[in-house]
Every structure is written in C-alpha cells, then in structure tokens.
C-alpha positions as CSV (number, residue, x, y, z in Angstrom):
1,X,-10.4,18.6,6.2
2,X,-9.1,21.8,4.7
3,X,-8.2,21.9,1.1
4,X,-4.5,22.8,0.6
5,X,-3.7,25.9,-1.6
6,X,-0.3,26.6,-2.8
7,X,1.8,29.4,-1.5
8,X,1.2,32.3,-3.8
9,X,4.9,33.0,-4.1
10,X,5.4,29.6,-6.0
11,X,2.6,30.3,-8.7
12,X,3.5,31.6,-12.2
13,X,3.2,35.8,-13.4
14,X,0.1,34.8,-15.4
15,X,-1.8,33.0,-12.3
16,X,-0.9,35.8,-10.2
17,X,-1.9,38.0,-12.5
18,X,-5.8,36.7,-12.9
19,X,-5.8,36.3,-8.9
20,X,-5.3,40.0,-8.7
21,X,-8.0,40.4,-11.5
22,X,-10.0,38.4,-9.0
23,X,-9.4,39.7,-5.9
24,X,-10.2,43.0,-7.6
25,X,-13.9,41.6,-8.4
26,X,-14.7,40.2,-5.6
27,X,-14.2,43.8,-4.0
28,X,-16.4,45.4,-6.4
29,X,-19.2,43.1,-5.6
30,X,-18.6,44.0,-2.2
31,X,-16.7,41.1,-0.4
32,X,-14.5,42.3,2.6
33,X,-10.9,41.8,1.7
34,X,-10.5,39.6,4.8
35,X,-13.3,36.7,2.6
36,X,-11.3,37.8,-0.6
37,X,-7.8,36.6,0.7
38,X,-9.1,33.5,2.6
39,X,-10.5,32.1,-0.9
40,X,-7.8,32.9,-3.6
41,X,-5.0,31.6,-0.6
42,X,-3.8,35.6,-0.4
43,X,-2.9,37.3,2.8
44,X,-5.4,40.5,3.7
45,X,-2.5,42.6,3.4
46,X,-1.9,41.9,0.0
47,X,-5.3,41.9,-1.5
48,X,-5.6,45.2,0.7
49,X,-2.2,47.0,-1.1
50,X,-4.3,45.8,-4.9
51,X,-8.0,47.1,-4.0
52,X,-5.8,50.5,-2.9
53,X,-3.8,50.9,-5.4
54,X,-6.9,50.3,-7.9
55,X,-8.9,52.4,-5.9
56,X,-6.8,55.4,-6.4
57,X,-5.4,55.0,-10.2
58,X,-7.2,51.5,-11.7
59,X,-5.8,48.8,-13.5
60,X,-2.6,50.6,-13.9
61,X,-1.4,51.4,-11.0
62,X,-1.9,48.1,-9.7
63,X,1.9,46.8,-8.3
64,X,3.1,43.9,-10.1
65,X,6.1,43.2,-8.3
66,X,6.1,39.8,-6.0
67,X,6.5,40.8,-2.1
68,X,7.5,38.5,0.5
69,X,10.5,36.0,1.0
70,X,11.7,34.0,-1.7
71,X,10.0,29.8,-0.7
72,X,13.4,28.8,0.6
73,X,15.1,31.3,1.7
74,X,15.7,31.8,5.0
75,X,16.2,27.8,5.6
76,X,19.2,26.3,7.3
77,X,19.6,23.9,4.3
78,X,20.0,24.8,1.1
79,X,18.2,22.3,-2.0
80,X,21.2,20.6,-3.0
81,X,21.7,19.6,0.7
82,X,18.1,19.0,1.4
83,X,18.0,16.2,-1.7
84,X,21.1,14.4,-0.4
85,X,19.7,14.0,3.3
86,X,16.6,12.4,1.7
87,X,18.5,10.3,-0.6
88,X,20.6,8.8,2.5
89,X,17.3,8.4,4.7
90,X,15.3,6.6,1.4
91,X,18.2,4.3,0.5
92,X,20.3,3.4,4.1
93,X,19.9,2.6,7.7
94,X,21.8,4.9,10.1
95,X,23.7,2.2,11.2
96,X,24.7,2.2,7.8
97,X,26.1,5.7,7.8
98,X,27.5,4.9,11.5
99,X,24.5,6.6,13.9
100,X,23.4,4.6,16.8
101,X,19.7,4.4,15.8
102,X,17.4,1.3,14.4
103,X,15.6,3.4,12.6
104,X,15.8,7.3,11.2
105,X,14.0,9.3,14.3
106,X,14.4,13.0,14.8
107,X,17.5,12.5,16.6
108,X,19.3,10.4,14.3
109,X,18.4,12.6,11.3
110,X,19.7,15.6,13.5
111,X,23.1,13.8,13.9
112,X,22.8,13.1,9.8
113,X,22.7,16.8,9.6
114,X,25.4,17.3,12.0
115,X,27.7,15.2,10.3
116,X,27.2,16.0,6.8
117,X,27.5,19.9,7.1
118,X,28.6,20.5,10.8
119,X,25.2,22.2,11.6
120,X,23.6,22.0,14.9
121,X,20.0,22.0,14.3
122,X,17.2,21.9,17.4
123,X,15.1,18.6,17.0
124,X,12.1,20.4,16.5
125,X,13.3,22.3,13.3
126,X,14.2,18.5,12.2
127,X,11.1,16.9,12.8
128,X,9.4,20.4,10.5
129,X,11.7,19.4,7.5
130,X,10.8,15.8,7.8
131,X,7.2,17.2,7.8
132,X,8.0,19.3,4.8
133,X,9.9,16.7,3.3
134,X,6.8,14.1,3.0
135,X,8.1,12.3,6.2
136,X,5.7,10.6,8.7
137,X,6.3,8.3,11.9
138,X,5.3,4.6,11.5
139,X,5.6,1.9,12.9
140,X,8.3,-0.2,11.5
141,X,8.0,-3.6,10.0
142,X,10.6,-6.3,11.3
143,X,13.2,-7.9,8.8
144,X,15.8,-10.3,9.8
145,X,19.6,-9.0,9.9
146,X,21.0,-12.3,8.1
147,X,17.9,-12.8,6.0
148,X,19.4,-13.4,2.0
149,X,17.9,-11.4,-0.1
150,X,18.9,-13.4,-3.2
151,X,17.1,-16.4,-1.7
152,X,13.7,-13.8,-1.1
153,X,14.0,-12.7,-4.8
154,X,14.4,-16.3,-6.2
155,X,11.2,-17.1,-4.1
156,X,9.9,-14.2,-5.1
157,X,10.3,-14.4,-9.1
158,X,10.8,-18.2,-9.2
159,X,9.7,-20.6,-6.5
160,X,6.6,-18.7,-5.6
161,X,5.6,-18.8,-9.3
162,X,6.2,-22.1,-9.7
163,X,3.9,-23.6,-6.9
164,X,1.2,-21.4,-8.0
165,X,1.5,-22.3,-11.7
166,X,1.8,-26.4,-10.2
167,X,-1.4,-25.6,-7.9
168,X,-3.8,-24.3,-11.2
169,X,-2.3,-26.8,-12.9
170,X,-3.3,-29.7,-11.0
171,X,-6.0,-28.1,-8.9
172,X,-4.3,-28.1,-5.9
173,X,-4.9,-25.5,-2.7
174,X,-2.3,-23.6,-1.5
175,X,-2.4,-23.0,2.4
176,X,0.0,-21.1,4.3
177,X,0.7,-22.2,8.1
178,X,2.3,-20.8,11.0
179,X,2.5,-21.3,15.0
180,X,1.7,-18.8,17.8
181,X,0.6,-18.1,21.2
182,X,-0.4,-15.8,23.8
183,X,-0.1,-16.0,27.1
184,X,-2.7,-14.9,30.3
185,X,-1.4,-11.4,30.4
186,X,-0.7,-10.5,26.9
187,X,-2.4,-7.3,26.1
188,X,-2.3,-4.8,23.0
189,X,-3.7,-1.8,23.8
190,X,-3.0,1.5,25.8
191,X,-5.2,2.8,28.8
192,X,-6.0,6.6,28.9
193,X,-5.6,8.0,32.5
194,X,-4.8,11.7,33.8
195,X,-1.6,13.6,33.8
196,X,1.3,12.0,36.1
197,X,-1.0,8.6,36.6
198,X,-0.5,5.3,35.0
199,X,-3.6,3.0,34.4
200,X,-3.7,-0.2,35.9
201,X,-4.4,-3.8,34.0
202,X,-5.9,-6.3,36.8
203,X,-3.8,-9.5,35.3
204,X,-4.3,-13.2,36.4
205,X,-1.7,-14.3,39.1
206,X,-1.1,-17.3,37.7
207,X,1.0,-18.4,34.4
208,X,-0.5,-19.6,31.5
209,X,-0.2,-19.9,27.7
210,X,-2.5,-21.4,24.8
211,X,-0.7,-22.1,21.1
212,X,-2.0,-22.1,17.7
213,X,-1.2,-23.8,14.8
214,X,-2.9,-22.5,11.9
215,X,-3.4,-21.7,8.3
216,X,-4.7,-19.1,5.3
217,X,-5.6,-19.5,1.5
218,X,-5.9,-16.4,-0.5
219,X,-9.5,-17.0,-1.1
220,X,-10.4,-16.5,2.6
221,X,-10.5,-19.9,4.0
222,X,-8.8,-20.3,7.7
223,X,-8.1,-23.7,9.6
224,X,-6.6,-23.9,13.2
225,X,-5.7,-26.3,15.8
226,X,-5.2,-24.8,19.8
227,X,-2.7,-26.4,22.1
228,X,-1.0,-26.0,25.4
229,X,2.2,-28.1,24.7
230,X,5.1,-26.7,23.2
231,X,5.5,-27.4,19.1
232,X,6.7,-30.6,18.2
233,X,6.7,-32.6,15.3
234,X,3.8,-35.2,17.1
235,X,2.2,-32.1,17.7
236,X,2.5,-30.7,14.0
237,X,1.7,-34.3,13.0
238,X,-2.1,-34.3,14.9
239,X,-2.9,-31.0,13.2
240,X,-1.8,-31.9,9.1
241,X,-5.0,-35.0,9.4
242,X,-7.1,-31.9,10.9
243,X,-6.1,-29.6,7.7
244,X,-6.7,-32.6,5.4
245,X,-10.4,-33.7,6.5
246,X,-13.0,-32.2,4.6
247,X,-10.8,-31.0,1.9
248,X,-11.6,-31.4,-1.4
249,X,-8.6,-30.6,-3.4
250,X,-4.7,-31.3,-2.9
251,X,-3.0,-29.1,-0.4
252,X,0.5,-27.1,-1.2
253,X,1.3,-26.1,2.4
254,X,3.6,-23.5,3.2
255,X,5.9,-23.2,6.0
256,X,8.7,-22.0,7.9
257,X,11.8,-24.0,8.7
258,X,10.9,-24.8,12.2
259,X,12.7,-28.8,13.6
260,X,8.8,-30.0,14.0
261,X,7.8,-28.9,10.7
262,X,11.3,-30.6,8.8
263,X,10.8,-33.7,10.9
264,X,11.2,-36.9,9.6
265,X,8.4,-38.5,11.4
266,X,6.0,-35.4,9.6
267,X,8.2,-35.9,6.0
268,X,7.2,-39.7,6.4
269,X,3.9,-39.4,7.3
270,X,3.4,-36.5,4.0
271,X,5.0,-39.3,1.8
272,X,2.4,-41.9,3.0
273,X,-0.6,-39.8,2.7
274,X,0.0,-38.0,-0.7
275,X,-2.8,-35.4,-0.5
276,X,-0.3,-32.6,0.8
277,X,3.0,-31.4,0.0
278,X,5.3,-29.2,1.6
279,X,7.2,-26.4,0.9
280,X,9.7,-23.8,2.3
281,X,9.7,-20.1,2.6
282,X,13.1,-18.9,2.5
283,X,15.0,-18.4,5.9
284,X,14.9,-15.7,8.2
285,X,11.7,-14.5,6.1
286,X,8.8,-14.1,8.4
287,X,7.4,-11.2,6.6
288,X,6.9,-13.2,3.4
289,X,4.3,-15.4,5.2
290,X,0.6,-14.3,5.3
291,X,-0.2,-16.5,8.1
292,X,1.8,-14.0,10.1
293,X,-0.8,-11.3,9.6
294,X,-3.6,-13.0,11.5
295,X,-1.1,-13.6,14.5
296,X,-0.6,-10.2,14.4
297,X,-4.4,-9.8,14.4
298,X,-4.9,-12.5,17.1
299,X,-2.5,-11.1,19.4
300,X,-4.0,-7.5,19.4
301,X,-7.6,-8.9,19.9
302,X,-8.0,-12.4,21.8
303,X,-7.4,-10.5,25.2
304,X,-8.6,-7.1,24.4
305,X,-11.9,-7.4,26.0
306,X,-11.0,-8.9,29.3
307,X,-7.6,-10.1,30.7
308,X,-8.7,-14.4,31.6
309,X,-8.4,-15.9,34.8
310,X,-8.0,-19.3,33.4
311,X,-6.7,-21.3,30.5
312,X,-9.4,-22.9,29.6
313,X,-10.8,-18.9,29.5
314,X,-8.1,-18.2,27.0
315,X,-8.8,-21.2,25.1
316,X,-12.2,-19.8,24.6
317,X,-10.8,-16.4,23.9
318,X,-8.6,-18.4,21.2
319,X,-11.5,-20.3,20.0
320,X,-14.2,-17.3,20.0
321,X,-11.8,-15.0,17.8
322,X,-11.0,-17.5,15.0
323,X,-14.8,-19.1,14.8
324,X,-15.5,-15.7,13.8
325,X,-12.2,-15.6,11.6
326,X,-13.8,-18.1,9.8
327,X,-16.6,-16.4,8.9
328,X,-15.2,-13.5,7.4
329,X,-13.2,-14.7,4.3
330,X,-13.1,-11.0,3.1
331,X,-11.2,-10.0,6.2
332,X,-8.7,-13.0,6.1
333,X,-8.1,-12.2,2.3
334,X,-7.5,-8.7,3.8
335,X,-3.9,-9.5,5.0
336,X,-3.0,-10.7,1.9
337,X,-3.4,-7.2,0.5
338,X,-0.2,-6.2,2.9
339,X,2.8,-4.7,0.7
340,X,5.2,-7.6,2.0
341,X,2.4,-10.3,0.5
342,X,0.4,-8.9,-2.1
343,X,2.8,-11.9,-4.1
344,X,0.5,-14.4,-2.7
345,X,-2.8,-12.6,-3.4
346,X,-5.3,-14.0,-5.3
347,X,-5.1,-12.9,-8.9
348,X,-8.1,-10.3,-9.9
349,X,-9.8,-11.5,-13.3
C-alpha cells in the first residue's frame, strides 16, 4: 500500500521551503533527482529547476515562487458548489430532490449537477469527484418506506433500555428471534468465466424449501428449530418449549410483529408457562433485529458449497451451518457489532 503524500502546492512557504533545503541535500550526497522527487512527493522537474539554479548561484538564486496550477482551479465546480452537492447527497434521497434513483449513483448525482447549475458533466468526471469527495460504492442497507421513526427512537432511548435494565435486574436472558428460509436453488455467490460467457449453476429440478426459526443473545448463545411448513402460530408454539429447555434463567424474547408470533394460542400458552416474556420491535423495523444478521449469514453460506438435490440435503445443509454457529459465540456476538445493532451489544466492563 503506498503512503499518500500531500500535493506540494497545498503545503505552507515554511514546508516548502525546508523541502527545497532537502532536495538540495540529497543532491549533494549524490541522489539522482529522479529518487530525490519520488521521496519528498516533488515532480523531477521541479527538484531539477532548484539543484540548477543552486548549482549556478547557491542558496540565492534558488526560485521561491510556487509553479503549477492553483489545487482547484481548472474544476467544473467551484467550492461553494462542491459543499452544497455533498450536503444534498449526506442529508436526502434523490427521490427527495425529484431524481428517479433509489440511491445516489453516478447518474443520479450527474442529473444533481445538471439541475442545480445547468452543467452537463460526463459520468466519468462524476464518479472522480465522488472519488475526490470521500465517496465510495456500497452496498445499501434496506429500510422500510413507512417505518416511524419516532417509534425506532422511543425503542431506541426508552423501550430497549428498559428491558435491558428489567433483564439485570431480575436475571433474566434476553434472546432475539426471527424466521427464515431458503429454498433448493438459493445461491449467493458469483461465478468467474471468460469474456462474452456466462457460468452455469447445475440446480435441482425439483422445488423445495427448509425454514428456520431461530434466536441470538449478545453473549453468543444461538438456538434454532428447522421446518418445512409455513409459520404458524402451532408452529411458533413447538419451538418456544425448545428455546425454554435447558435454560437456566428467564427469557425476554424479542420479536417481530408477525400473526403467529401475536397469536392468542402463543400469548396463552406464555401466560401459562411464565418463564418467558415477549416483546415487540417497533414495525416496519427489520434492521433493528440482530437475528436478521445470521439470516443474512445463513443465506450466503448454507448452499455455497453445493446446490442440494434433496430436502432432507438442505436440511442437513441447515443443520451443518448452525451446529457450527453454535460453536462460535464470538462470531454470533459478531453481528451485534453492526452499526444498526450495536444498541443491543453486550456492554464492555
């Protein structure tokens, strides 16, 4: 990795004046000027215009003036304008500002530019000042269009706090659970294959699809049910005894609003049983849930070695990934250490 210099024209009259005292030594003791300008950041030409002009009159008739083009000038926007672009892309949405885009690409930033100050500039010199600008391409997280985000901060700075204060209190576990699946031909990755050919994925011919109900604890622990049925309530209700065997401490269990979850058949049967409680992320919140992370991690892994022919292969693919899961606590605290639930992390003493 190369170390990054500053460009020479940015630096201050008293640094530039020691690198010329520099470059000046480093030709006495017989450097080329070509070494000289690659370690002080310099271009040959300029160390070559000092080591002359000292040559032929010494320190004095050194040139002192700065060469070169202003850092700047030359650029379609000016500084002012520059700021206000990157204010609009930090703080809105281009549908905000009326561009048909999900999310701020080249092209949509190009139309930004357009609109604000009528200039026409190629995608490529876009996608340099997003460079420049500290801009890189990711890969977006997902957020619900009709989530309330005064419900997520009263979760957030209230009901969050609260069930964690309740939990130390009365030495209570707090789990977060979730559902997924995958089907036969669910697969992650990419394939590399030559110019103008596509790879191929040999897939099963048939249909298939295994479920998971499962949850997480900040200190690493995992606990998972499989199924091929589609989630109901009596389906919820055989995992909840599974979660509560072998545990040794009350259970706060954390969910999503799904019908089988807010049941009355599953809000009886909690009731009766006593040893776990549940409560309610707010709606439309998915992100907010760190059970979501190992789905995310399941999906992209369960298949990724071979496709299976069968489902009882996938339930062994299912089966395989979070046996290991389970034996990894430091990876499953892992994605609580994601900015959207690094809430829900377990505190540091």
């Amino acid at each position: 990795m190369a170390v990054p210099l500053a460009d020479a024209r940015e630096l201050s009259d008293e640094v530039l004046e020691a690198l010329r005292l520099r470059a000046l030594h480093g030709c006495e003791l017989g450097f080329t000027e070509a070494d000289v300008a690659a370690l002080l950041g310099l271009s040959r030409e300029t160390v070559s215009r000092w080591w002359s002009a000292y040559a032929a009159g010494g320190l004095e008739a050194i040139p002192h003036g700065r060469t070169g083009r202003p850092p700047g000038s030359g650029r379609a926007l000016t500084e002012p304008q520059a700021q206000h672009l990157q204010g609009v892309i930090d703080s809105k949405t281009p549908e905000a500002v009326g561009i048909a885009s999900a999310l701020w690409t080249r092209r949509a930033v190009q139309e930004l530019i357009r609109r604000a100050y009528d200039l026409r500039m190629p995608v490529r010199t876009v996608g340099e000042y997003l460079r420049r600008w500290g801009y890189t391409p990711k890969k977006p997280r997902r957020k619900a269009r009709r989530q309330d985000p005064a419900e997520v901060r009263e979760w957030l700075e209230q009901t969050y706090p609260a069930i964690e204060a309740r939990a130390a209190k009365e030495g209570a576990e707090i789990h977060w659970g979730d559902e997924t699946g995958v089907s036969a031909n669910d697969h992650p990755g990419r394939g590399y294959a030559r110019v103008g050919a596509t790879p191929e994925l040999l897939v099963s011919g048939e249909r298939f699809r295994v479920n998971m109900a499962s949850t997480v604890t900040n200190q690493g622990k995992v606990r998972f049910m499989t199924y091929t049925s589609t989630l109901t309530a009596v389906v919820f209700l055989t995992f909840l005894p599974q979660l509560l065997k072998g545990a040794r401490k009350p259970i706060f269990l954390i969910l999503d609003r799904h019908p089988a979850h807010e049941a009355h058949a599953v809000a009886d049967w909690v009731q009766q049983h006593g040893r776990i409680e549940l409560f309610w992320l707010p709606r439309r919140a998915p992100e907010l849930n760190p059970d979501e992370y190992l789905n995310n991690d399941l999906k992209g892994q369960v298949n990724a070695a071979h496709l299976p022919d069968s489902k009882q292969e996938l339930q062994s693919n299912f089966q395989h990934f979070m046996n290991t899961l389970k034996g990894l606590p430091g990876h499953v605290r892992s994605y609580f250490q994601h900015p959207n639930v690094q809430y829900a992390a377990a505190t540091v003493v």
